[in-house]
C-alpha positions as MATLAB code, in Angstrom:
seq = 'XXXXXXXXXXXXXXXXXXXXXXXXXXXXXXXXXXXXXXXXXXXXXXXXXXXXXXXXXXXXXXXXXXXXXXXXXXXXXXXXXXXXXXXXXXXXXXXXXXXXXXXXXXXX';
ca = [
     111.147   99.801  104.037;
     114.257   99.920  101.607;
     113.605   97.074   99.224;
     116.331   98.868   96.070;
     119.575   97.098   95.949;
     122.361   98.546   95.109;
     120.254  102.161   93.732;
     119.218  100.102   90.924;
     117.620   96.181   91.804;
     114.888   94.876   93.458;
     115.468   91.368   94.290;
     111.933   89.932   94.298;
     111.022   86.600   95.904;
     107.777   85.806   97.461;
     108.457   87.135  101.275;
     109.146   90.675   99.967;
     105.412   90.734   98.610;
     104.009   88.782  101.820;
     105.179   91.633  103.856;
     104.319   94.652  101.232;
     101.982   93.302   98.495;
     102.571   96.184   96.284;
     105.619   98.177   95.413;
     104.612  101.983   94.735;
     107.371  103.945   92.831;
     106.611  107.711   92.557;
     109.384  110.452   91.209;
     111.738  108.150   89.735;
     114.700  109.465   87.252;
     113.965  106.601   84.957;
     110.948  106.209   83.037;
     111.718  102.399   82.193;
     112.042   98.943   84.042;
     113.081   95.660   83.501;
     112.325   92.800   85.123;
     114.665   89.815   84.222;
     115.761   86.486   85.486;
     118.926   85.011   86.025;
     119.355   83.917   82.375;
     118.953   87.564   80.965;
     115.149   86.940   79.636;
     112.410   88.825   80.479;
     110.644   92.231   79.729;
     111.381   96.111   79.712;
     108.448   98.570   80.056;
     108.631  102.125   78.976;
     106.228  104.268   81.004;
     107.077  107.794   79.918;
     103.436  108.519   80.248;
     103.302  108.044   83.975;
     104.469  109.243   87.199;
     104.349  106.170   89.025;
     104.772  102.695   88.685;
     103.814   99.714   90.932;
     104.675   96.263   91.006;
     102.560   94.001   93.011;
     101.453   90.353   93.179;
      99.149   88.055   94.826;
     101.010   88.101   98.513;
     100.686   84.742  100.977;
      99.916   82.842   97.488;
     103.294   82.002   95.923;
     101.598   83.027   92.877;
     103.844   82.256   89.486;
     103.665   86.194   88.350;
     104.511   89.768   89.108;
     102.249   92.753   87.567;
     104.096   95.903   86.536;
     101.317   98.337   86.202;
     101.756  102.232   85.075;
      99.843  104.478   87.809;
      98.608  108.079   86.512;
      97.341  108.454   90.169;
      96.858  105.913   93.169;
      93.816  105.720   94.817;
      94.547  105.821   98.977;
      97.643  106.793  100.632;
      97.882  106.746  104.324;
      98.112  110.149  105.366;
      96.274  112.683  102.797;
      92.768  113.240  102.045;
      90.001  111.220  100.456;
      88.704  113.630   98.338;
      89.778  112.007   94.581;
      90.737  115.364   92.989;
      93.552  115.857   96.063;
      95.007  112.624   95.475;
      98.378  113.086   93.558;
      98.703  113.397   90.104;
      94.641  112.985   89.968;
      94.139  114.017   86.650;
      91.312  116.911   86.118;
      89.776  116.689   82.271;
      87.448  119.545   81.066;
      83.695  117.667   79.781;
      84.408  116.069   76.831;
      88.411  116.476   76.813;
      90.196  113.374   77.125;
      93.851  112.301   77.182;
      95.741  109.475   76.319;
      98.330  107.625   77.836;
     100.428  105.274   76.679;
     103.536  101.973   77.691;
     105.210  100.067   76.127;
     106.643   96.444   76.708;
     109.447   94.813   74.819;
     110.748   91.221   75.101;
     114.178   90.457   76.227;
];
């Protein structure tokens, strides 16, 4: 389902996310988003860390608030296997080696 506008928007409104509750974004050129009303305010996130982003909300609820949430990883895809360490960009740490990832959010 095309929901980009344009090869840059996403117009959201409540029946987008009643039909698809989240947005998955994997492989984008652009490491940043901004979501922003009509008025020009609103929020850019830098996600230079991650491969994917998603953007999802409560669907069927109307619900006063969209989540834009950084994915190193998603957890079930529809074709693909359930083993964890297959699923992509699954991270794989040695014991004791850890890794940190990072966003950031600024105000409009």
């Amino acid at each position: 389902m095309p929901v980009i506008k344009d090869g840059c928007c996403i117009p959201l409104d409540h029946t987008l996310h009643d039909r698809v509750d989240t947005l998955i974004f994997d492989g984008l050129k652009s490491k940043g988003v901004k979501l922003q009303g009509p008025k020009g305010q609103g929020v850019h996130m830098d996600f230079s860390d991650f491969p994917m982003i998603a953007f999802w909300t409560a669907p069927e609820k109307h619900a006063p608030f969209i989540c834009l949430e950084p994915w190193q990883g998603c957890g079930a895809l529809a074709e693909g296997s359930e083993e964890f360490s297959a699923k992509p960009h699954a991270l794989r740490l040695a014991p004791n080696e850890s890794k940190i990832l990072g966003y950031s959010i600024s105000i409009l």
